[in-house]
GUTI-82235 format. One record per atom (N, C-alpha, C): x negated, y negated, z negated. Coordinates in steps of 0.001 Angstrom, whole numbers, padded with zeros to 6 digits, always signed. Example, Ala and Ser with C-alpha at 12.3 -4.5 7.8 and 13.67 -1.06 7.14 Angstrom:
BEGIN
-013190+005690-007800
-012300+004500-007800
-013200+003300-007800
-012850+002250-007080
-013670+001060-007140
-012900-000030-007870
This chain:
BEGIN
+012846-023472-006868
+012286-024450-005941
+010985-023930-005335
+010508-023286-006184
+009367-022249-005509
+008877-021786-004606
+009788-020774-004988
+010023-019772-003825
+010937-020321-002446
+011445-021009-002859
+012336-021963-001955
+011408-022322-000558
+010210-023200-001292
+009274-024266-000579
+008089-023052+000245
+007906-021915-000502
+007454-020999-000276
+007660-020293+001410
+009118-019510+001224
+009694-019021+002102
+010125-020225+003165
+010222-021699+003013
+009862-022241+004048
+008737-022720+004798
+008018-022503+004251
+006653-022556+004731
+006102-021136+005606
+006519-019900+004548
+006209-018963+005657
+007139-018851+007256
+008444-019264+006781
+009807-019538+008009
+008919-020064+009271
+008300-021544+008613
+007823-022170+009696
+006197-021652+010562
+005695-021281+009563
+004439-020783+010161
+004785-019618+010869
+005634-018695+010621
+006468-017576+011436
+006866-018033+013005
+007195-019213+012735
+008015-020092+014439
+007180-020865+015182
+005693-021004+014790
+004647-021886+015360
+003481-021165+015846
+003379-019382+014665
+002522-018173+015373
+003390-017705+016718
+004592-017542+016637
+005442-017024+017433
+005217-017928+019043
+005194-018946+018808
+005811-019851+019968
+003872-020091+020237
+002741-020044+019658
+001631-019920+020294
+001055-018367+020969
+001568-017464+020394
+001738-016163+021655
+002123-016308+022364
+003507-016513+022297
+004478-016194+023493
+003788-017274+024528
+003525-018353+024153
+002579-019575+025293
+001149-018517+026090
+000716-018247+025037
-000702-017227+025792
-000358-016025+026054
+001038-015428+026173
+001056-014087+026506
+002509-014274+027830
+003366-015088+027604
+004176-015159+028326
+005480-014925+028217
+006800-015109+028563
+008001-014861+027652
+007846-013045+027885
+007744-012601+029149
+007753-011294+029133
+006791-010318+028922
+005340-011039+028260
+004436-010210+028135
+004767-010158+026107
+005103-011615+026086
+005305-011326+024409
+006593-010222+024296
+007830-009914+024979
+008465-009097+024590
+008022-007547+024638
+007029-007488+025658
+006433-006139+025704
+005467-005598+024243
+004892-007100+023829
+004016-006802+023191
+004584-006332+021699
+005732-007382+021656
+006535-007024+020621
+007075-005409+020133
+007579-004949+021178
+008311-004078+021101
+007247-002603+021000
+006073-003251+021406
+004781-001880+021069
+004389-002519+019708
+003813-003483+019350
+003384-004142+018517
+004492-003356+016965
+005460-003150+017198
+006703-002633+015825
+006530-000992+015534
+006158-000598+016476
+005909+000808+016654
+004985+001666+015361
+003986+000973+015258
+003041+001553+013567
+003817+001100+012355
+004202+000244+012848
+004838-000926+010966
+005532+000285+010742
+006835+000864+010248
+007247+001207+009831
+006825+002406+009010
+005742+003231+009674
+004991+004356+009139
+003773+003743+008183
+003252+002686+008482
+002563+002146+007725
+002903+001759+006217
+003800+001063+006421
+004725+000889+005037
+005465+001594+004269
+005779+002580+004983
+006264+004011+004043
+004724+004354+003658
+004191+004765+004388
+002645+005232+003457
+002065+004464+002457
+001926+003286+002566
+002020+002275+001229
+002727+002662+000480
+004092+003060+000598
+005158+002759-000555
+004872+004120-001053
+005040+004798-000157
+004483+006431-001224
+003328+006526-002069
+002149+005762-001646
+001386+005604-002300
+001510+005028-003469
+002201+004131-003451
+002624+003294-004829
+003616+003802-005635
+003934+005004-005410
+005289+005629-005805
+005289+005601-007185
+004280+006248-008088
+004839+006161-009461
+004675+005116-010186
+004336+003971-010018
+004709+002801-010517
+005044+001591-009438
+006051+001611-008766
+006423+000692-007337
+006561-000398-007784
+006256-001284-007129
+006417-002804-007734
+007917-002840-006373
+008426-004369-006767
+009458-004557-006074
+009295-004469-004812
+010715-005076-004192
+010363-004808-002732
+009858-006269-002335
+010573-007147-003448
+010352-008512-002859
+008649-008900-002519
+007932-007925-003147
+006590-008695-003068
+006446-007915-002080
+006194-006654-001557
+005881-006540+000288
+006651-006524+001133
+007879-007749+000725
+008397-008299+001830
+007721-009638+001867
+007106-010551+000746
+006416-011350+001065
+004913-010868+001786
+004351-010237+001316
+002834-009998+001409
+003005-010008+002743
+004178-008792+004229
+004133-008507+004874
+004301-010066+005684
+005225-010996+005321
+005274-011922+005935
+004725-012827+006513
+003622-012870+004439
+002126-013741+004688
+001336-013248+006001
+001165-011966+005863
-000052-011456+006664
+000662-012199+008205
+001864-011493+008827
+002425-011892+010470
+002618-013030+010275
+002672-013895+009624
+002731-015507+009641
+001782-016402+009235
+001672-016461+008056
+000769-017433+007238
-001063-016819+007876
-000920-016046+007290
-002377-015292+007607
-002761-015544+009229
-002206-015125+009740
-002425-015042+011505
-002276-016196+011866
-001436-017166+011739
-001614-018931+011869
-003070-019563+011580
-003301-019207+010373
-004400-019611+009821
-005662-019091+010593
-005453-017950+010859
-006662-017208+011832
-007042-017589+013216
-005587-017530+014144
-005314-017882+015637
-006242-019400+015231
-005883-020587+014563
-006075-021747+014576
-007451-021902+014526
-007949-021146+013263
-009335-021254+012670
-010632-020568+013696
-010256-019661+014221
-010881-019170+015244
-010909-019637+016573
-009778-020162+016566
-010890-020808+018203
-010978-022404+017975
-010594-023150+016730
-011383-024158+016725
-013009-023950+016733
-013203-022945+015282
-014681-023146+015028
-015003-021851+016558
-014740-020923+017235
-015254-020672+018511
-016129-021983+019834
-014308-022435+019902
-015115-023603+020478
-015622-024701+020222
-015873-024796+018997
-017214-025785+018719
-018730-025456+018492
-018606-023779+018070
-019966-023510+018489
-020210-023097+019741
-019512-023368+020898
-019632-022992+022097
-020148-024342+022554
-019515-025772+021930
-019582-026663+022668
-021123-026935+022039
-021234-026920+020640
-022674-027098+019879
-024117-026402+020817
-023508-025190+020971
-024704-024471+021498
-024900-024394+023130
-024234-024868+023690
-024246-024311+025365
-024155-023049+025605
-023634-022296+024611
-023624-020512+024834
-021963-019883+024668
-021227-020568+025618
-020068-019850+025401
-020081-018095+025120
-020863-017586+026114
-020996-015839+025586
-021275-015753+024110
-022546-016359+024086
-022623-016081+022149
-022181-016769+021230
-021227-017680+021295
-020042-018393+020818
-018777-017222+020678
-018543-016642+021340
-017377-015564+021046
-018095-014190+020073
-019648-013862+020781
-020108-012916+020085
-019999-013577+018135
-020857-014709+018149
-020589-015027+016566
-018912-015198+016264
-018131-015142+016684
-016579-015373+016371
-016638-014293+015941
-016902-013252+016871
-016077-011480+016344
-016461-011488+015338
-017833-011296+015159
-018737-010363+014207
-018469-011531+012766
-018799-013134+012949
-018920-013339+011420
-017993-014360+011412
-017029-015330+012306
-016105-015549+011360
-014911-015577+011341
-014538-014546+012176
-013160-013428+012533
-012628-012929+011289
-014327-012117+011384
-013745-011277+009268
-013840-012096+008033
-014109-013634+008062
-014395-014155+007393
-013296-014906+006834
-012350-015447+008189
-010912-016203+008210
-010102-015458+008230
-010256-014251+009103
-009112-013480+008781
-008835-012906+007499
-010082-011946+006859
-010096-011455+005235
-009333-012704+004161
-010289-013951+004162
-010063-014699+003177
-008480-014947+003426
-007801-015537+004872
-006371-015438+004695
-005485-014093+004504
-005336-012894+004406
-005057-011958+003976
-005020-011920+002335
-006159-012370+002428
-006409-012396+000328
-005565-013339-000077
-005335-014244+000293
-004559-015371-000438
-003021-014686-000839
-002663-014251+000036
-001318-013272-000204
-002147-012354-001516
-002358-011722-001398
-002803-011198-003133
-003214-011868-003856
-003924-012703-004003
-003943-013197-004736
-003158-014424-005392
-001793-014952-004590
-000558-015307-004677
+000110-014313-005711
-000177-012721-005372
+000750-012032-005996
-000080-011563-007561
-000617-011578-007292
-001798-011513-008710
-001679-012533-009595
-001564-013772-009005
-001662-015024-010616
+000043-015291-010654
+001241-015397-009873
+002412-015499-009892
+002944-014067-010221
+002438-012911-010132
+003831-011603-010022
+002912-010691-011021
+002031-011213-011626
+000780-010685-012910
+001580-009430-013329
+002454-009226-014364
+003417-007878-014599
+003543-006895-013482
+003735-007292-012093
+004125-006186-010933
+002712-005796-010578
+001698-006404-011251
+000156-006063-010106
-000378-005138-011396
-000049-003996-011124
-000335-002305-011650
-001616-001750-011358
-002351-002361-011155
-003826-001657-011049
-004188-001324-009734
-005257-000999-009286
-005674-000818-008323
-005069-000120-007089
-004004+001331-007254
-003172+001260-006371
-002391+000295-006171
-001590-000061-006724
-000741-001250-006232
-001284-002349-006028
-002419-002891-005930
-003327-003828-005390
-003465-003333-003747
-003560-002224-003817
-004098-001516-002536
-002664-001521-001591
-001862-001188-002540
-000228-001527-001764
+000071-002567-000951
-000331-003593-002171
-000313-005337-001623
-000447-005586-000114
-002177-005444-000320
-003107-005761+000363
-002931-004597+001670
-002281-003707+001576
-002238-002791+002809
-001054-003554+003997
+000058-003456+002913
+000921-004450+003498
+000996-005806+004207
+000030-006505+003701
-000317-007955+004218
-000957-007859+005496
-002392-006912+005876
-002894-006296+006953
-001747-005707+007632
-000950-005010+007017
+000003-004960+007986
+000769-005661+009170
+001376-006369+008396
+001720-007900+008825
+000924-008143+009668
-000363-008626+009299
-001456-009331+009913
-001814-008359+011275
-001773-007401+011184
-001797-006612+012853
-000956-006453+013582
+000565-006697+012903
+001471-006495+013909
+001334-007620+014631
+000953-009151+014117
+001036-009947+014961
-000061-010253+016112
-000847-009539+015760
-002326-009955+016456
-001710-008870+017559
-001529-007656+017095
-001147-006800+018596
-000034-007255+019247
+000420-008360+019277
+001489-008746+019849
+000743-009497+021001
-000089-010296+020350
-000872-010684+021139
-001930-010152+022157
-002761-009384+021746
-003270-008633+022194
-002659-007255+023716
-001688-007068+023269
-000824-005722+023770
+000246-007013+025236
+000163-007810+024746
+001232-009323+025561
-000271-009528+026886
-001182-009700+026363
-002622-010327+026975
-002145-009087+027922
-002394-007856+027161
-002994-006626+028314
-001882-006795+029308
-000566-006592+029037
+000702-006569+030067
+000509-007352+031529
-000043-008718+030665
-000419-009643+032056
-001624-009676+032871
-002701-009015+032011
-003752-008150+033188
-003235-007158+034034
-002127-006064+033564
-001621-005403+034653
-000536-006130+035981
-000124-006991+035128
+000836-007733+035948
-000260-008532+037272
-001530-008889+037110
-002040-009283+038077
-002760-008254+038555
-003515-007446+038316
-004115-006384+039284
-003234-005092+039450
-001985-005035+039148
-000693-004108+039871
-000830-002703+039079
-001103-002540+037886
-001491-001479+037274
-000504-001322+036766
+000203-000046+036176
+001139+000233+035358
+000995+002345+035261
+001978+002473+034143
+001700+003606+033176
+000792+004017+032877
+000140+005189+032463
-000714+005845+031613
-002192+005137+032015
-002639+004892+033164
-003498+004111+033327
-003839+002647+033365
-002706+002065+032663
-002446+000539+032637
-003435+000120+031331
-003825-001361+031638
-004141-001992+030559
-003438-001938+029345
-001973-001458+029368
-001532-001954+028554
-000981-000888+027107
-000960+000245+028522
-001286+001850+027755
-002477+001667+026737
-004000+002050+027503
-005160+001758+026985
-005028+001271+025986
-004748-000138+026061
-004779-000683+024367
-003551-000413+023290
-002445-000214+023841
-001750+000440+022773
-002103+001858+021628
-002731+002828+022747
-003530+003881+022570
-004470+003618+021564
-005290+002775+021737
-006290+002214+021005
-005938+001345+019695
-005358+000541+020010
-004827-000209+018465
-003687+000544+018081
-002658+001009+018302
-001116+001355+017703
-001762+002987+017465
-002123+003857+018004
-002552+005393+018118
-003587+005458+017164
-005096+005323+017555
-006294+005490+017263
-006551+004939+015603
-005977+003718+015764
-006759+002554+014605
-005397+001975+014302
-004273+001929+013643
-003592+001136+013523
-003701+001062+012062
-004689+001958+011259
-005434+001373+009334
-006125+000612+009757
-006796+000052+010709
-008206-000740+010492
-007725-001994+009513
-006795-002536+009983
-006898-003756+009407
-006624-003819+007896
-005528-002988+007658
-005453-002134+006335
-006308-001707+005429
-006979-000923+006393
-008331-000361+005628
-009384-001584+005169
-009591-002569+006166
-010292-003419+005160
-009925-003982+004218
-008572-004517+004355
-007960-005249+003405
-007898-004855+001761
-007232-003204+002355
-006968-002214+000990
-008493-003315+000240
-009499-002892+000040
-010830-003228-000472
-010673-004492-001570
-010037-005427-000816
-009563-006694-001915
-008814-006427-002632
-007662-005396-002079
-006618-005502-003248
-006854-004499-004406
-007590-003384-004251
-008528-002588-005146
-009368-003476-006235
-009778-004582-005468
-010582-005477-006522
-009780-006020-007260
-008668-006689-006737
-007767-007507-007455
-007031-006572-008755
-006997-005433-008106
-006478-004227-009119
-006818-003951-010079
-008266-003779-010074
-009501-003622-011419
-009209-005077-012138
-009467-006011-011718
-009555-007171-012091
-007775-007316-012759
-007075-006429-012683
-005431-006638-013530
-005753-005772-014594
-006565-005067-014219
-006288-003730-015701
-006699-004543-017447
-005902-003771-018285
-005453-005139-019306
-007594-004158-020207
-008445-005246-019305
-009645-004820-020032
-010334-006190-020625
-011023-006576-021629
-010969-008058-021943
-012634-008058-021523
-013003-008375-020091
-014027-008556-019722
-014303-010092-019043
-015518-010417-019335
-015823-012131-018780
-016273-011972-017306
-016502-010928-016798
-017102-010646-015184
-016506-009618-014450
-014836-009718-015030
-013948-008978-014034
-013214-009886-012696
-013982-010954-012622
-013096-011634-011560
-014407-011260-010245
-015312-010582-010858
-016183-010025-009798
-015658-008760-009030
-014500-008635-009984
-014155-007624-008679
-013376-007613-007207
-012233-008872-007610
-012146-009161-006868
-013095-009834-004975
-013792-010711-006042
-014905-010857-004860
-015911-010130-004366
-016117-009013-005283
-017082-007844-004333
-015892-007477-003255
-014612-006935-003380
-013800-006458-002607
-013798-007078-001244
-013252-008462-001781
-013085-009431-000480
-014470-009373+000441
-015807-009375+000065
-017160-009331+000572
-017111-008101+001656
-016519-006762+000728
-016766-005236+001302
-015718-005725+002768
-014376-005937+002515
-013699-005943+003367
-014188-006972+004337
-014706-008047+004498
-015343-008412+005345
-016598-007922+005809
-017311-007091+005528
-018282-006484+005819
-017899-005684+006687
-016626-004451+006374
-015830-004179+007400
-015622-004041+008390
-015121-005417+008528
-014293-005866+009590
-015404-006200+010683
-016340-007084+010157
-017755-007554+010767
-018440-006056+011699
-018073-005397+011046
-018733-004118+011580
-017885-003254+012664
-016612-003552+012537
-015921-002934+013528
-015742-003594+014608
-015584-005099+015042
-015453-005830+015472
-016942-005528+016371
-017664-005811+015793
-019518-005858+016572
-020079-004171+016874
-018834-003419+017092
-018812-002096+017680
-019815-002279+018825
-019460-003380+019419
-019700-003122+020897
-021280-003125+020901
-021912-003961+020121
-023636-003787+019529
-024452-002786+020058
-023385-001490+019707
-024014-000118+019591
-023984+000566+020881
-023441-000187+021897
-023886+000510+023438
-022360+000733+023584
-022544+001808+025165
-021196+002151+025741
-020434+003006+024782
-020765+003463+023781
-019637+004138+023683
-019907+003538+021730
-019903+002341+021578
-019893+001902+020341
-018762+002404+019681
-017623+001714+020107
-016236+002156+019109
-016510+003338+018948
-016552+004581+019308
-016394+006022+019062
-017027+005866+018412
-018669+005532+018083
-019496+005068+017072
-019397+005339+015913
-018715+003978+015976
-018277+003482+014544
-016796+003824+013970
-015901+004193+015149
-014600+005295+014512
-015073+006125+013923
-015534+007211+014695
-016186+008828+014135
-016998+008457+013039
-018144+007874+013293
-019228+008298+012268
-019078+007164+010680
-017978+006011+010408
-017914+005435+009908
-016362+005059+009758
-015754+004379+010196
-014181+004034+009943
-013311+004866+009523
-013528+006250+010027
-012456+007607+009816
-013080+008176+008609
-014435+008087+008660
-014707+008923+006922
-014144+007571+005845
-014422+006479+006073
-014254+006295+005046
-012781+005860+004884
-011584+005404+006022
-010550+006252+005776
-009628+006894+004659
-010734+008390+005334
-010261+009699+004485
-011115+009504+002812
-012000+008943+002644
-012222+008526+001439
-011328+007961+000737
-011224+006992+000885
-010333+005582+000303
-008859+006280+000424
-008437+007099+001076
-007143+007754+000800
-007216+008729-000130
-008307+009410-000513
-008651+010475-001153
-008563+009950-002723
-009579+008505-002712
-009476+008471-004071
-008465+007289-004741
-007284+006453-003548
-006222+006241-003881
-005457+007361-004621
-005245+008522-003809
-004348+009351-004290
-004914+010293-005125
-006083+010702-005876
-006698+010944-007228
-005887+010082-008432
-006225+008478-008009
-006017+007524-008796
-004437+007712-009753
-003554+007599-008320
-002248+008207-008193
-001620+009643-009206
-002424+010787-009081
-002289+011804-009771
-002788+011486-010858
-003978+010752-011592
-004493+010981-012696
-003524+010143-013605
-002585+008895-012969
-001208+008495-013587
+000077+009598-014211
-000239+010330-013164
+001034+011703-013526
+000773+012154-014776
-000790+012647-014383
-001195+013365-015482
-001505+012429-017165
-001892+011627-016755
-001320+010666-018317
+000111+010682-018694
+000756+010795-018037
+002189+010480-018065
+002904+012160-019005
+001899+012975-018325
+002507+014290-018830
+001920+014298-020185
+000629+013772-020450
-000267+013877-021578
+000448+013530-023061
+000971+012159-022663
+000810+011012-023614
+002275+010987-024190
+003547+011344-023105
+004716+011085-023679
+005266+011873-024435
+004964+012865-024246
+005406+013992-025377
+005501+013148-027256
+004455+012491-027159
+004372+012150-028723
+006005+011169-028995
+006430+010244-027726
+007776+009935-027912
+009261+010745-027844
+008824+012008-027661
+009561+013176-027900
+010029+013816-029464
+008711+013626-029792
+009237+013841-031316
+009474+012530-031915
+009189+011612-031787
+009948+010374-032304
+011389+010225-031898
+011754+010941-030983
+013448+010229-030663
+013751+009960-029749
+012864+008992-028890
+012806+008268-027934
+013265+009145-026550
+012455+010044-025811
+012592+011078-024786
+012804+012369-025391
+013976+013162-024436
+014225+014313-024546
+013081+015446-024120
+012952+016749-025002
+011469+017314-024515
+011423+017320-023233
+012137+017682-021720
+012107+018036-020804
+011545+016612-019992
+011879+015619-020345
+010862+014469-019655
+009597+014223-019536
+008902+014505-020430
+007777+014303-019764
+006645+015138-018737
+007520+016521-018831
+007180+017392-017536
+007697+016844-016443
+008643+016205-016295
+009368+015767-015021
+008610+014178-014533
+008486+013469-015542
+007400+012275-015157
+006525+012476-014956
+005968+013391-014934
+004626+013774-014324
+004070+014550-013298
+005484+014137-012494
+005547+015293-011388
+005801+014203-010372
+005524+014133-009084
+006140+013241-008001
+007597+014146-007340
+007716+015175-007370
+008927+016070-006793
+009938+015729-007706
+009279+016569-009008
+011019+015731-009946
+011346+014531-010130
+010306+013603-009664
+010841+012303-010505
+011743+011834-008552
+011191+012653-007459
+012703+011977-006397
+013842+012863-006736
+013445+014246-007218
+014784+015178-007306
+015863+014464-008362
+015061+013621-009335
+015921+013107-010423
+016881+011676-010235
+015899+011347-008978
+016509+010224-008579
+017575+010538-007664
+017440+011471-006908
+018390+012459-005664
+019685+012513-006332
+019426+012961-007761
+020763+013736-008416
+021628+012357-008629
+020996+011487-009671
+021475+010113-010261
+022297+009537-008950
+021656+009465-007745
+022512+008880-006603
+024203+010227-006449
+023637+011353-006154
+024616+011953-005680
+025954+012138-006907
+025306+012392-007976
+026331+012869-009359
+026453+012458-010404
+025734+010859-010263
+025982+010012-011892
+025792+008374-011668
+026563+008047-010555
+026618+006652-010416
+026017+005841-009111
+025835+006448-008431
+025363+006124-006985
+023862+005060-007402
+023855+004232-005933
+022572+003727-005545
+021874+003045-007359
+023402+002593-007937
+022601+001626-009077
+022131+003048-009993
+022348+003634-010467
+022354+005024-011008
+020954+005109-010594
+020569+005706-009029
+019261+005870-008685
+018152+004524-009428
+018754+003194-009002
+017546+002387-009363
+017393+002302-010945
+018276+002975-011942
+018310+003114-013201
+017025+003883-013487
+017335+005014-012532
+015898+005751-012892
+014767+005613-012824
+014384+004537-011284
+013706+004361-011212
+012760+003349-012053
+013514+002377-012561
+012647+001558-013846
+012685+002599-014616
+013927+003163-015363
+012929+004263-016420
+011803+004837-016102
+011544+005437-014606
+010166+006048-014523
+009122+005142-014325
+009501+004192-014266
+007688+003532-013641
+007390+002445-015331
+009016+002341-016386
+008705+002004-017419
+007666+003116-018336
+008451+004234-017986
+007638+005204-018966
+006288+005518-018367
+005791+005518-017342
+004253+005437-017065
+003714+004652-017390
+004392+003024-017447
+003584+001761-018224
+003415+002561-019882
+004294+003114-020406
+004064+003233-021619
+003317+004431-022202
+003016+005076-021041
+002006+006435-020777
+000792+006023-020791
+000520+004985-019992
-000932+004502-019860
-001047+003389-021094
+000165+002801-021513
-000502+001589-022910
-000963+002650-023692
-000295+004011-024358
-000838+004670-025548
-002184+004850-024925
-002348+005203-023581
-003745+005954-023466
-004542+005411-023312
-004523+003911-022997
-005615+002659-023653
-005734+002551-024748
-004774+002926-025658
-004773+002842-027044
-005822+003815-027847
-005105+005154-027307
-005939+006091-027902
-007704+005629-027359
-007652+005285-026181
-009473+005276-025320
-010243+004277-026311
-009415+003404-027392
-009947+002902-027608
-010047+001128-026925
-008914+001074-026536
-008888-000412-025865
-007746-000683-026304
-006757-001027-027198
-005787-001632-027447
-005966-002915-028062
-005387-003715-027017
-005097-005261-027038
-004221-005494-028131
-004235-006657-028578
-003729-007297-030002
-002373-007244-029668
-001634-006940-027915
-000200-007128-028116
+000571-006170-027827
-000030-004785-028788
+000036-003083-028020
+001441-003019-028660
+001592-003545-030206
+002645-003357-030686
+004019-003737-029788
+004182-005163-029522
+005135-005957-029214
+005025-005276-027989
+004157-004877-027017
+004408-004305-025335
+005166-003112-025432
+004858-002292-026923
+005306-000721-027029
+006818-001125-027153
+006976-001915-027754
+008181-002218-028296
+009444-002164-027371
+008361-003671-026235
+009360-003810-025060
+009427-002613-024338
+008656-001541-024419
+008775-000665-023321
+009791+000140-023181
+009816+000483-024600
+010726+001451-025196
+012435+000749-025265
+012277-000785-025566
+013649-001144-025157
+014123-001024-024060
+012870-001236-022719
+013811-001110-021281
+013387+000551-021182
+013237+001714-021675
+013261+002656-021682
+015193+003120-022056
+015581+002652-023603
+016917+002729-024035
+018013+002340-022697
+017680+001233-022506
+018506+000630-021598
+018820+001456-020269
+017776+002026-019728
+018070+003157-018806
+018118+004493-019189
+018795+004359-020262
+018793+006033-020296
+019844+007036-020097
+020583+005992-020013
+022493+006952-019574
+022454+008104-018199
+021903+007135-016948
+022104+008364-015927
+020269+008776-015909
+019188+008363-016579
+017948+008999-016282
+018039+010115-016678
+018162+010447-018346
+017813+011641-019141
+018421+012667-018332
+019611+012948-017978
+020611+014140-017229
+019395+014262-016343
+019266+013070-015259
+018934+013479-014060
+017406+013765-014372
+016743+013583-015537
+015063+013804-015199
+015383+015207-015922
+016379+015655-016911
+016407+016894-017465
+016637+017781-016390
+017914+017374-015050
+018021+018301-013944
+016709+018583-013458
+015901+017193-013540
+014738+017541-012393
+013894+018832-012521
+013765+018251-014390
+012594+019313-015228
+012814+020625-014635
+014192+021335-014791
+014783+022525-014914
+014539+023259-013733
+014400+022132-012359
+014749+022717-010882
+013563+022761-010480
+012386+022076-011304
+010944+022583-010592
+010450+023568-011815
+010701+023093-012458
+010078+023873-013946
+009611+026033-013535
+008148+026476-013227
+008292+027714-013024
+009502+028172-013856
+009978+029174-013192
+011278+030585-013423
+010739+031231-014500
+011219+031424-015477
+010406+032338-016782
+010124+033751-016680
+009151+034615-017415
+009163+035958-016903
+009156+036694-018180
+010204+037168-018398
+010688+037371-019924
+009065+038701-020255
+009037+039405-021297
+008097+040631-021290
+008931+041621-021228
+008930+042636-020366
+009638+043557-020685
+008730+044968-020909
+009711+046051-021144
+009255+047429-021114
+007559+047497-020686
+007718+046950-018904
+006114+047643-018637
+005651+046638-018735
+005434+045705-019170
+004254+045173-019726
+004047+045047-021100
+004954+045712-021822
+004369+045912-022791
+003508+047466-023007
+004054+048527-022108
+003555+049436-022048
+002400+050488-021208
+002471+049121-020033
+001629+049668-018997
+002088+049968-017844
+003675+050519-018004
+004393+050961-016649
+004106+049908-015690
+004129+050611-014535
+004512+049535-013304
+005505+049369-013084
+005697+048234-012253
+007429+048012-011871
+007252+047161-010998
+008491+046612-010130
+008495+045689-009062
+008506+044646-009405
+007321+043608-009300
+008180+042546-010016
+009077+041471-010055
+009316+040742-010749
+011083+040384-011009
+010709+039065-010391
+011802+038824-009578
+011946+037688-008979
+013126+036561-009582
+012341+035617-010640
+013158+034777-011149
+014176+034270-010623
+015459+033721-011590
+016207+033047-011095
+016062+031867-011682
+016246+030629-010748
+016514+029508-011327
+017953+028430-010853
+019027+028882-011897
+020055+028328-011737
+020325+027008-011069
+018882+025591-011377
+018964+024646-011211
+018644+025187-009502
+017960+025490-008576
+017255+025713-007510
+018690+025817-006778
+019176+024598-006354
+020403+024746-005472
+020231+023684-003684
């Protein structure tokens, strides 16, 4: 009944954002806008999902998150923003600085806080799928997602019908320009702030028993509106503000926040390679797994094989809970060992290792293929190196390398 009341609520807020564009943009400026407006999503969300790769949460939650953001979120925003616009326009007699305070403080203020609600929906309801700070960052990338495709619908719909009245069209059109600019240039911005909350929300999942971890969340939400506040009030900085604040601020930090997502990302592998071995000599995993879980190449090559030569698509998704089970159970020992094991390490190990059994028919083959096909080629010792001779040297074979 839930999810039921849920997904009709986003249905409808989906058909009431929709039908207030298409009113301010036009039937044929909203189809233009649409059809540029779809153009980033798809690359966007593969980069999320790769990012989230070694422990993926379902699909169902960034098919919601994405929904919240183009529906729920952007309803809430379109509405909230030009009520309180035009009432401090009507309050103050300053329509100009009535839009200036919209951008700058409570654009990022309505827009952030509705974005967050989608995570934090998925945080107190989907608690098990919210994996730490990357997959917070997943969330929350996704929801911004959402949340820009619809705004550039709008936006990209607006420009169409400025060209449509002053007779402009291709590369020098309004409508170029801003595609260029939002879909080309910036199509992380909104992302990029967002990521920030769901990073908080992330810290704030990790199983740590602290009384002032719900501060992380709200520093996040703060940063990401800080953000937004700042990109938005580009124009502050003179004629050539945006370049500004792209170059000297938005793009580094960017390449930051991607940098130490995907640290975050690797230092999972590398627990993963660390820690499982010890369920190797217990029984549990064959030796060749936990070189292969700790790899992002073998763990798709293993999934590649499972689809092609041991049971098709269900085969593949077999593996895939085995792998993102056995990283949960990579990182419980290594809270364990750090010195943080929670009173329910036993009973979690327990479960882990049962939905570990349960997938193990087409994983083990296919993570043992994986091991084998990245695993360096061995270089036996021969003659001259044991003696000094030179020789050409030998160019391994690796049987698996097909």
């Amino acid at each position: 009944m839930r999810h039921g009341a849920l997904g009709g609520l986003l249905a409808l807020s989906g058909l009431v954002i929709l039908a207030l564009v298409r009113r301010q943009t036009g039937t044929e400026g909203f189809l233009v806008g649409l059809g540029l407006a779809v153009v980033p999503v798809p690359w966007l969300i593969a980069a999320f999902r790769w990012l989230d790769r070694v422990r993926p949460g379902p699909w169902r939650n960034l098919l919601f998150a994405f929904a919240w953001g183009a529906c729920a979120a952007a309803l809430i925003a379109i509405v909230a923003n030009s009520f309180a616009t035009h009432w401090i326009a009507t309050a103050t007699a300053d329509p100009s600085g009535a839009d200036t305070l919209g951008a700058t403080v409570i654009a990022p203020v309505v827009e952030e806080s509705a974005k967050a609600a989608a995570v934090l929906l998925v945080f107190v309801f989907r608690r098990r799928d919210f994996t730490g700070p990357v997959g917070g960052a997943a969330i929350a990338g996704v929801t911004a997602t959402g949340f820009a495709f619809t705004e550039n619908i709008l936006y990209l719909g607006n420009a169409f019908g400025t060209d449509q009245s002053i007779g402009t069209s291709g590369i020098v059109s309004v409508t170029a320009a801003t595609f260029f600019v939002r879909g080309v240039m910036s199509p992380f911005a909104h992302p990029l702030f967002t990521v920030f909350t769901g990073i908080g929300f992330g810290l704030a999942a990790l199983p740590r028993r602290h009384r002032l971890r719900w501060l992380f969340p709200v520093g996040g939400l703060l940063l990401a509106m800080s953000m937004h506040a700042l990109w938005n009030g580009s124009a502050a900085f003179g004629q050539f503000g945006f370049l500004v604040v792209y170059g000297g601020f938005m793009a580094p930090a960017f390449g930051l926040l991607a940098w130490l997502l995907i640290r975050s990302r690797q230092r999972e592998l590398r627990v993963a390679r660390e820690e499982l071995p010890v369920y190797v000599y217990a029984g549990w995993l064959a030796p060749a797994e936990p070189f292969a879980l700790g790899s992002l190449r073998a763990r798709r090559l293993a999934r590649d094989h499972a689809r092609r030569h041991l049971g098709g698509r269900p085969a593949a998704r077999a593996v895939v809970h085995y792998e993102t089970t056995a990283t949960e159970l990579a990182l419980l020992r290594h809270r364990a060992r750090a010195g943080r094991m929670g009173p329910d390490f036993t009973t979690r190990e327990h479960a882990l290792l049962a939905t570990l059994w349960q997938h193990r028919a087409p994983s083990r083959p296919a993570l043992e293929y994986a091991a084998h096909a990245t695993a360096p080629p061995p270089s036996p010792i021969t003659y001259w190196q044991r003696y000094g001779h030179p020789a050409p040297p030998y160019a391994g074979y690796n049987p698996y390398r097909t």
